[in-house]
N, C-alpha and C positions, 0 to 999 in steps of 0.2 A: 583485447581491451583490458585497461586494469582499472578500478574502481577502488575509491579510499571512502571512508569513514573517519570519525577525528582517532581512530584507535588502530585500524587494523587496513589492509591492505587484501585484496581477492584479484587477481587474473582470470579473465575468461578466454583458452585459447580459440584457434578455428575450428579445432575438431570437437569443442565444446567441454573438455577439462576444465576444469576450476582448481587453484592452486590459490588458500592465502596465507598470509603469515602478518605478524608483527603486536603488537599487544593485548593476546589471548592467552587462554591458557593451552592450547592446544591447536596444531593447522588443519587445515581441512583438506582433503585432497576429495573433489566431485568432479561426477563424468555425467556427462550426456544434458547439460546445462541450455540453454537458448537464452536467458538473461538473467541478469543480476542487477537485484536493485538495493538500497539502503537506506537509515536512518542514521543517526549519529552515532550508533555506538552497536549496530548489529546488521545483517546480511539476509536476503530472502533471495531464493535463486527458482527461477522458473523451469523444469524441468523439457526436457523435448517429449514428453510425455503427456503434460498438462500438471503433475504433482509440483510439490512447493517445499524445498528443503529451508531451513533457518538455521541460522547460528550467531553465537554474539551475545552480549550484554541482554540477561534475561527480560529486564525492563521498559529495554527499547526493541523489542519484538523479535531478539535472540530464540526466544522458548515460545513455540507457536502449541505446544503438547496438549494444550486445550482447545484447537480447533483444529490439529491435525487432520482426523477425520473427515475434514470438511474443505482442504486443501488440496483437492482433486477438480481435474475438467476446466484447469484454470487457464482465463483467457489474456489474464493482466495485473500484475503485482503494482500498487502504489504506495508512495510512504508518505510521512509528516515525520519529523526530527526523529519522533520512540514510537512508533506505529506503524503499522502495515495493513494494508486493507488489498483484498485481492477479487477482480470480478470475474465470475466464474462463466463459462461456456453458456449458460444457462440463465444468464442475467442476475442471478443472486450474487451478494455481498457476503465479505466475510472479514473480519477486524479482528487484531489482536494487537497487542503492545501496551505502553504505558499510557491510557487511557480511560473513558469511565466506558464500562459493558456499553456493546451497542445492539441494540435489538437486529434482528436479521435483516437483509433489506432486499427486494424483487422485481425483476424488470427492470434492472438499471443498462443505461448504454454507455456509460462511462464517466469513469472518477477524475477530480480533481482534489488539491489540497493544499494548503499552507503550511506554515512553521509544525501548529497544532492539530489540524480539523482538517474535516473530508466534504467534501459537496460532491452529490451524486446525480447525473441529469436521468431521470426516467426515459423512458421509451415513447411515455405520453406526454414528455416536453415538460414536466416538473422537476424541483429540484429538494434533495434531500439531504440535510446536512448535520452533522456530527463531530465531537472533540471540542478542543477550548473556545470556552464559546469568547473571550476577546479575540480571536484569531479568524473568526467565520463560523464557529461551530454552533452557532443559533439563531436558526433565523424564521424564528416566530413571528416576529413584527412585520415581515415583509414576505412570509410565505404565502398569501394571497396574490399576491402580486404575478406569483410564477408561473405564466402563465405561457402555453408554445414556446418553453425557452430550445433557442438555440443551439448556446456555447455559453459555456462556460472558462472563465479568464481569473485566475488565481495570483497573488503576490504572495510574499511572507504570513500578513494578515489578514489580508480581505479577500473576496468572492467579487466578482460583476457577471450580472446574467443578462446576455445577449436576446432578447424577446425577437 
């Protein structure tokens, strides 16, 4: 499978190599890969392992070197345009990219996101949201409301929570 960003280009073979090239400063050649995901301008690759390699445009979640450590046991890499958020084996949360610090998050069953922002559905059928908040990353006004959600259904900008 090959995967673009608006900059650069990554290959995922069968045997799980990774080859990319095209407007970096350097290619990457990775082994033992199971998926690849992106932002606009950087790469996160999920290892057969559960580890989470990055590379790419520091800003858009190129440089994960402050949550490294915490980039293990991963069950699911997500983006929004310069961000990446990854849920871990364990149900924790963990974000890095061009966005505002997120507090850690627990017991999550699975992320979704728009352009900017993440919503995250709990375990206990709530929902936890984060990033630009015109894009879905705020939702105080209606966090009462979330109540046995569902599913979650994402556009560009908005959230819908399936009760």
């Amino acid at each position: 499978m090959v995967f673009s960003n608006d900059r650069t280009f990554a290959a995922l073979t069968n045997d799980g190599n990774v080859l990319t090239w095209g407007d970096q400063n350097k290619e990457h050649q990775l082994q033992n890969i199971k998926m690849i995901f992106f932002t606009n301008s950087a790469f996160a690759a999920l290892k057969n392992d559960g580890n989470v390699v990055t590379w790419g445009d520091q800003y858009h979640g190129g440089d994960s070197t402050a949550v490294k450590d915490q980039l293990q046991n991963v069950k699911m890499i997500f983006s929004t345009n310069s961000a990446f958020a990854v849920l871990k084996n364990d149900g924790n949360v963990v974000t890095w990219g061009n966005q505002d610090p997120v507090e850690s998050f627990n017991g999550i069953k699975m992320i979704f996101s728009t352009d900017s922002a993440f919503a995250a559905l709990t375990n206990e059928g709530n929902v936890v949201t984060w990033g630009n908040q015109d894009n879905g990353g705020n939702s105080m006004t209606v966090q009462n409301q979330f109540k046995n959600v569902k599913m979650i259904f994402s556009n560009d900008r908005a959230f819908a929570a399936l009760m």
